[in-house]
N, C-alpha and C positions, 0 to 999 in steps of 0.2 A: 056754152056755159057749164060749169062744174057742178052735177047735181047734188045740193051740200046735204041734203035730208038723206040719200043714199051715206053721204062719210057720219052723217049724225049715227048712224043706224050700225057703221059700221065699229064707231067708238063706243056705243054702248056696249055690242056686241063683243070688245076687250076686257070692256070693264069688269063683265059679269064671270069673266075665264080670269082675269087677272085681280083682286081686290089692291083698294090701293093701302100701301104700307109707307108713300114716301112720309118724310119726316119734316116736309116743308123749312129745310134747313136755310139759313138766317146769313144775310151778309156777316153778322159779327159770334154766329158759328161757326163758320168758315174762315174766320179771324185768324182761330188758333190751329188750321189744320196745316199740314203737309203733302203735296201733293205728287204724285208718280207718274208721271203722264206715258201712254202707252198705246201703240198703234196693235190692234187685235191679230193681224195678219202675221203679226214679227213677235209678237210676245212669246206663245208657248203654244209646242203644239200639243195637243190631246192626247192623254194616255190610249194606249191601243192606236195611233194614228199608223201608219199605211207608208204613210210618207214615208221619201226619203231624205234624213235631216240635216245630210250633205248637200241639198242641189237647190237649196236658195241661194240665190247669188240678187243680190241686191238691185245692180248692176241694169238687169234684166226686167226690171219693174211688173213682176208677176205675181201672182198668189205662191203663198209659200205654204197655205195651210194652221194658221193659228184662229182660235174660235173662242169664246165666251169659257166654252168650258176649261180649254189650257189655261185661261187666267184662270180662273175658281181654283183651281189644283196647283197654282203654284201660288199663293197667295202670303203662304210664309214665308219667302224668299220678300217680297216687296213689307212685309210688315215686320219683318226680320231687321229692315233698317230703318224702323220707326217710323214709315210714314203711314198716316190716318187718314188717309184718301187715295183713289185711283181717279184719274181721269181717261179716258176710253174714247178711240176713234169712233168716227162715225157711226151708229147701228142700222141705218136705214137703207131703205134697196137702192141698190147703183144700177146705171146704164150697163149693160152686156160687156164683154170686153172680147178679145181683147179688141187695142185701141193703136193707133199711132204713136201713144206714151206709154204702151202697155196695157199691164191690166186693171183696174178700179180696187185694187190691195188695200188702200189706204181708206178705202168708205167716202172720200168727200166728193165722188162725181156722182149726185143725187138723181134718180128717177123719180119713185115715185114715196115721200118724204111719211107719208101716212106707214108704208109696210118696211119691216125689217127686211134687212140683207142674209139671206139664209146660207150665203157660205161661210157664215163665220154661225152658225146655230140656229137657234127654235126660239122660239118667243119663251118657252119653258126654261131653258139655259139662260139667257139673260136677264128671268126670271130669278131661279137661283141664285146667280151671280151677285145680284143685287141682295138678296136675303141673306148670302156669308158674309158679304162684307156686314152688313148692318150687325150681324152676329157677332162679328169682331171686333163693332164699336168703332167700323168703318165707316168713309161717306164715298157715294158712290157721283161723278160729275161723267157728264156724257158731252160730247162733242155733236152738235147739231149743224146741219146747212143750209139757213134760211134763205139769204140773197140769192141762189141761183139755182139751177138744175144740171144739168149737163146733158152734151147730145154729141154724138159724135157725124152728125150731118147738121146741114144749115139747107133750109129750114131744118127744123128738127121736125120728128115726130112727140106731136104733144099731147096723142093718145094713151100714153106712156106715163105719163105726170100724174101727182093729184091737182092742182091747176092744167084743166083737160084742151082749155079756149085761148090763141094767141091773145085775146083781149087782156091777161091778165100778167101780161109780159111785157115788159118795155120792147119799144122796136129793135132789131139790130143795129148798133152802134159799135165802132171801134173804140176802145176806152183810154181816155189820155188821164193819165193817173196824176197830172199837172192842174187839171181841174175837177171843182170837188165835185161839181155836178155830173162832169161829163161821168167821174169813180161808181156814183151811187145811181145814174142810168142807164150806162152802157155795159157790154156783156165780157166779164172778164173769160180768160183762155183765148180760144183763135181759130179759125179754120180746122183744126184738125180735132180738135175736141172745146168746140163752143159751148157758155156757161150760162145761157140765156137768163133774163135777167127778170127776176119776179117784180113787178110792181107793185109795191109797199103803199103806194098810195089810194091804190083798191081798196075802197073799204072793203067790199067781197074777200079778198086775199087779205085783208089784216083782221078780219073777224074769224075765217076757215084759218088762218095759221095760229089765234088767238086759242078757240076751240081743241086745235091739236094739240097744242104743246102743253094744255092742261089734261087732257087726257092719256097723253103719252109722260108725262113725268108718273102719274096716279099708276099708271097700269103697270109700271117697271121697278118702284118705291126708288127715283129718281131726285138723288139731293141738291145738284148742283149739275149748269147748265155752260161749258164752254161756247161763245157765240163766233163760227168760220167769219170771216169777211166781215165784220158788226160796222167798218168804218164806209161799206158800201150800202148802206143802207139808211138813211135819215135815223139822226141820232132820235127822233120823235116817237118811231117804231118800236124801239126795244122798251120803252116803260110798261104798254101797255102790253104788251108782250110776257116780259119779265112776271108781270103782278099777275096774267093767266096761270103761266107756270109754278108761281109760288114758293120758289126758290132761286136761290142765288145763281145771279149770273154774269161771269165772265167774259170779257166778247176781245177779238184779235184788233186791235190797231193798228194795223202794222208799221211801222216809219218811226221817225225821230221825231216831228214835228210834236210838241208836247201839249202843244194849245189844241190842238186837231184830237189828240188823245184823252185829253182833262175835259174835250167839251163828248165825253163819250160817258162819263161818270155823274152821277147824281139823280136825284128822285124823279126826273123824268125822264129816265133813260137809264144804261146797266147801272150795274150794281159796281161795278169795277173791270178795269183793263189790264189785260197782260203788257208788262211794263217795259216795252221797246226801247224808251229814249235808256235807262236805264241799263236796258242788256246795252247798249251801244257806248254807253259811258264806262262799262265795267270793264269791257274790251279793251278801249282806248286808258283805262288805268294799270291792265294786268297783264293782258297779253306776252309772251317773251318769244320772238320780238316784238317790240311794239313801243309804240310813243309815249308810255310813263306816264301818261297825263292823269296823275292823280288830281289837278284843277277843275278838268271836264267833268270827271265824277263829283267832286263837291260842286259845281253848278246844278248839275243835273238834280243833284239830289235837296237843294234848297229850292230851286225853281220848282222843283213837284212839290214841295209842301208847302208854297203860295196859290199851285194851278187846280192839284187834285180835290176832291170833296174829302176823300179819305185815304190816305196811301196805306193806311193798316191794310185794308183785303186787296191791295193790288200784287199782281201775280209776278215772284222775281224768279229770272231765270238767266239760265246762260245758255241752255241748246233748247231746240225743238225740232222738229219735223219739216221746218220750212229753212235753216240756216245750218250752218257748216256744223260738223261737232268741234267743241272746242280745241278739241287737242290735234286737230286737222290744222291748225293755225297759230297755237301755243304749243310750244316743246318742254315744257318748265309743268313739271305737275304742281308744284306750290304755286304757279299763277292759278290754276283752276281753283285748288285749296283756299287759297285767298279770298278771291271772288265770291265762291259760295259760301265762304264764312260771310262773307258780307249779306250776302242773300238771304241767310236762315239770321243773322243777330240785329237787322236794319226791323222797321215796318214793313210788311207787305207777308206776303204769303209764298213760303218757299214752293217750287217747281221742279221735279228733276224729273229730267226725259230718258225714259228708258236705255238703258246702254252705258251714261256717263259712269257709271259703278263701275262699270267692264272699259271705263276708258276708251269707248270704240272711239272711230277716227275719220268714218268717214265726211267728205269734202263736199257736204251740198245733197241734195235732191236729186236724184232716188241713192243715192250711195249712202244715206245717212238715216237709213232705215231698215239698218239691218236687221237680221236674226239674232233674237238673244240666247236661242238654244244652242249653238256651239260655244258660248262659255263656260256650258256646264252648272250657271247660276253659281258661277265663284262665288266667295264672301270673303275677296282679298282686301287691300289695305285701302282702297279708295270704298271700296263697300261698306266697310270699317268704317269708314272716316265719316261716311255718310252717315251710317249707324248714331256716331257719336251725336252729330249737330245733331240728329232729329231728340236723342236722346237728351240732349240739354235743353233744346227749345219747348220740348215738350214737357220737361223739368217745369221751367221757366212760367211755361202758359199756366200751368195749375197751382203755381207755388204762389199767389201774390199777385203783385198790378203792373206786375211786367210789361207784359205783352200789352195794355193802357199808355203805356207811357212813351210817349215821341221818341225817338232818337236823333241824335244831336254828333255831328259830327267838329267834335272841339277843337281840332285842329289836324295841319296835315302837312308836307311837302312833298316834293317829286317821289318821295322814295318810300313815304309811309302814311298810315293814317291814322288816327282813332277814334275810334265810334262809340260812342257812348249811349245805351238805351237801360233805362231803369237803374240798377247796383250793377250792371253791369259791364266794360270798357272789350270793346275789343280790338285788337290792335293788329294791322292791316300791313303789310307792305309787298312790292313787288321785284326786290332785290334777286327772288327765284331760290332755286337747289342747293347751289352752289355754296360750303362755308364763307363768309367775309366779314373782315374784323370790321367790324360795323354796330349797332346801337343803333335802339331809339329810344328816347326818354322824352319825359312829359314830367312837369306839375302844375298841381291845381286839379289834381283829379277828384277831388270833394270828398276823398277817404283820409283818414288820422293817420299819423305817421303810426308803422310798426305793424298796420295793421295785416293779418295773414291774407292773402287774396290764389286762389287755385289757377292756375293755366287748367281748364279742362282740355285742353287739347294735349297739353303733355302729361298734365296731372304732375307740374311742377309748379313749388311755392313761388311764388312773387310778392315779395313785403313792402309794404308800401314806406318810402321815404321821410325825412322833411318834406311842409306843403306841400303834404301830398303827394310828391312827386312817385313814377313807376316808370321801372328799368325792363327792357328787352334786348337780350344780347344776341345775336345774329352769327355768332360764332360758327353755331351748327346748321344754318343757314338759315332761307327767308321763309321762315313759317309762318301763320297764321298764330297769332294765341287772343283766346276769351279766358278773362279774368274775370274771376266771381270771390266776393270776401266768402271764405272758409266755412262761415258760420252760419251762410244758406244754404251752403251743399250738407251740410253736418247731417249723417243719417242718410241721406239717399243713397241712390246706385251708378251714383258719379263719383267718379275718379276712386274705386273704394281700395284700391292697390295702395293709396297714400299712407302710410304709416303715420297715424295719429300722433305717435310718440315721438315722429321727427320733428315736431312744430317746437319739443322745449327748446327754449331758450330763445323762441320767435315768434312767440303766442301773441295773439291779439292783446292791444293796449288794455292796461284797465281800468275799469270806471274806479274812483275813487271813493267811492259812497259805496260800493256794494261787488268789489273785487269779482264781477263778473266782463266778459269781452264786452267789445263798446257797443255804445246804444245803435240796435238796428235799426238804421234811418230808410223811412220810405221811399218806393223808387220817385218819388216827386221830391223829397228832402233832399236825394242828391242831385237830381235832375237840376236844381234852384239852385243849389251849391256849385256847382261845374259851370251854372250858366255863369253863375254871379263872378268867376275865376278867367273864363276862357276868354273874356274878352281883355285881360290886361294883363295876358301872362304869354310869351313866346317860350314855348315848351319842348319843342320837338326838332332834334338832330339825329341825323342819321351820318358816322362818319366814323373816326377809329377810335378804337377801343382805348 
């Protein structure tokens, strides 16, 4: 049995070295953030490091040397492109290495879950880490690994653990991932590195993980909680868990199955899931090559907003640590383009895993975790580009009832889409690079004819038609553009290259009573308007110019 008056004794013993500064941040604080997701071993290495910053090879699955503190020191590179949160591998101590798979680089092969992993720092460095971010009016989310342990023999040694007694372990089982039972009690991994399996149903083990995870958010000023493996685990567990910790928490779902996913969200249980069926739909609409199924993506995405409790705070992405990088599988940078416009202008909460700025490419596990220090921390066109979205979304979140209001996807075909959220349309397609005398048009977009509307992505005018209707020419190829009417950007530090003075002669309609631009309708006035339009209006061709 696991003396728990010894880990009481031992969390006090944190507390009084570390006070707590978390900010007990809020699922619908995390509403408006952006997130950077980042494996500590790959990010940056430490100034003064030893290393040498040639002999990471990915490949290899070894420590490369990056620590708490290379992040803290390169923190304006990731805030550089607008995002307001970092999320962070694993901080806790790993099983020895190396292993049959290498070495424990990535933090998720857990010993003993109470102590930090000292090759990546000091309890004082992820200490600080957490204090600049807060400084920058950052939030900081940490990647935790409840369901299992790791061992690289069978039995394992369990003197190793903070659950010290096999009694607190499921038995060994092979895990058939076909049933949901066999998922959440048997031992994921295998013979050469086995992942023994905590049981969740121990009051003992759900009171001592309850204990930790409140004391380990408090000791680190910890805003937010990524959850490994959350679908191996009775969705019952994370409520009471979550409410310990007292911040917001994200847990992996992994799979398409979206009912398996939706029953992982709500007040007893997370807070929200990283949005699988989604990445898997986004694929299947953008990819080049790829199946165009822009249909799959509108199922996917009406199907979550009957399943989900909330898809505002669910986590949208296109790469992570566990799947291909995108451009390992799309050749077409406008597919990526596309997609993550989709990601940052939809509900949910954008995701970008370290590297996609730098384009990397690697094809899967461990190749898709590379080093970010031989690019130098470019701030090329896709950094850029990243730059822009967070720069608008974060526009967006503060300006108004944006980021409140649904998105509504009004209509679509194989080859384009439109998404509509708040005043704002954005307009999708997967046609790729390539120029082609091509078009997509819509109306009923529930804006006045004449009205000025900005592309922040080109920071080109778009005026709006009869009934509303809005032109996108494809001439220059298949871009992404987000349309916002003129007179919400007016004064920010968006698109501010636009020369005011080019609008005469295409100025916003005007009111009749008071010769000012038209009445600005709230994002629910148009939201009403668009609905009341899209159902009796066929809008949208994409075909020659």
């Amino acid at each position: 049995m696991y003396p728990l008056a010894q880990f009481a004794v031992s969390l006090v013993g944190l507390s009084a070295v570390f006070p707590s500064l978390a900010a007990a941040a809020t699922a619908d604080e995390w509403r408006s953030r952006s997130i950077y997701q980042l494996i500590t071993d790959r990010f940056a290495l430490p100034s003064g490091s030893s290393i040498d910053p040639k002999t990471c090879n990915p490949a290899q699955a070894k420590f490369c040397g990056g620590t708490w503190q290379g992040i803290m020191q390169h923190l304006d590179y990731i805030q550089g492109m607008g995002f307001t949160a970092i999320w962070i591998s694993p901080v806790n101590q790993n099983i020895p290495g190396p292993t049959a798979y290498g070495d424990p680089y990535h933090g998720y092969w857990i010993a003993d879950v109470s102590q930090l992993n000292d090759r990546f720092g000091t309890a004082d460095d992820l200490r600080q880490l957490s204090d600049e971010l807060h400084r920058r009016g950052m939030y900081l989310m940490v990647d935790v690994v409840v369901n299992n342990v790791a061992s690289a023999t069978i039995p394992p040694n369990y003197s190793q653990y903070l659950f010290k007694d096999p009694s607190y372990y499921h038995p060994y089982c092979q895990v058939d991932h076909n049933n949901r039972t066999s998922a959440q009690v048997c031992w994921l991994g295998d013979t050469k590195v086995a992942l023994p399996d905590l049981d969740t149903e121990n009051q003992i083990v759900v009171s001592t993980y309850n204990q930790w995870v409140s004391q380990f958010v408090q000791d680190f000023g910890i805003d937010g909680l990524r959850i490994d493996a959350a679908k191996h685990v009775r969705a019952e567990f994370w409520g009471p868990f979550c409410k310990a910790a007292g911040v917001f928490c994200i847990g992996e779902v992994f799979g398409d199955d979206i009912d398996l996913a939706a029953s992982y969200q709500g007040p007893t249980t997370l807070d929200a899931i990283l949005n699988f069926p989604q990445y898997s739909a986004l694929k299947d609409a953008f990819t080049i090559p790829g199946p165009g199924n822009m249909s799959s993506l509108v199922d996917q995405f009406n199907t979550a907003r009957r399943k989900f409790t909330d898809v505002g705070v669910l986590g949208n992405f296109l790469e992570n640590h566990d799947l291909p990088r995108w451009t390992s599988f799309s050749v077409d940078i406008q597919s990526m383009f596309n997609a993550m416009a989709f990601s940052f202008m939809s509900d949910g909460i954008p995701v970008l895993y370290y590297g996609q700025e730098q384009r990397f490419n690697g094809a899967g596990d461990p190749v898709n975790r590379e080093p970010l220090w031989p690019s130098q921390y470019d701030q090329g066109d896709t950094y850029k580009f990243m730059a822009m979205l967070n720069q608008v979304r974060n526009y967006l979140t503060q300006s108004g009832d944006w980021l409140h209001q649904p998105a509504q996807i009004i209509s679509y075909t194989d080859e384009a889409l439109f998404l509509a959220k708040g005043y704002v349309i954005t307009v999708l397609t997967n046609i790729g690079s390539p120029p082609k005398n091509a078009s997509a048009s819509m109306i009923g977009s529930g804006f006045s004819p004449n009205q000025v509307m900005i592309d922040v992505i080109t920071c080109q005018q778009v005026i709006v038609g009869s009934q509303g209707s809005i032109y996108i020419d494809y001439r220059k190829g298949g871009h992404a553009s987000i349309l916002i009417p003129e007179y919400y950007i007016r004064g920010s530090d968006i698109c501010t290259d636009v020369q005011r003075a080019s609008y005469q002669g295409m100025t916003p309609q005007k009111s009749a009573s008071s010769g000012a631009a038209p009445a600005r309708l709230s994002s629910a006035e148009l939201a009403s308007s668009m609905a009341l339009l899209a159902g009796t209006i066929v809008w949208l061709t994409v075909g020659a110019v």
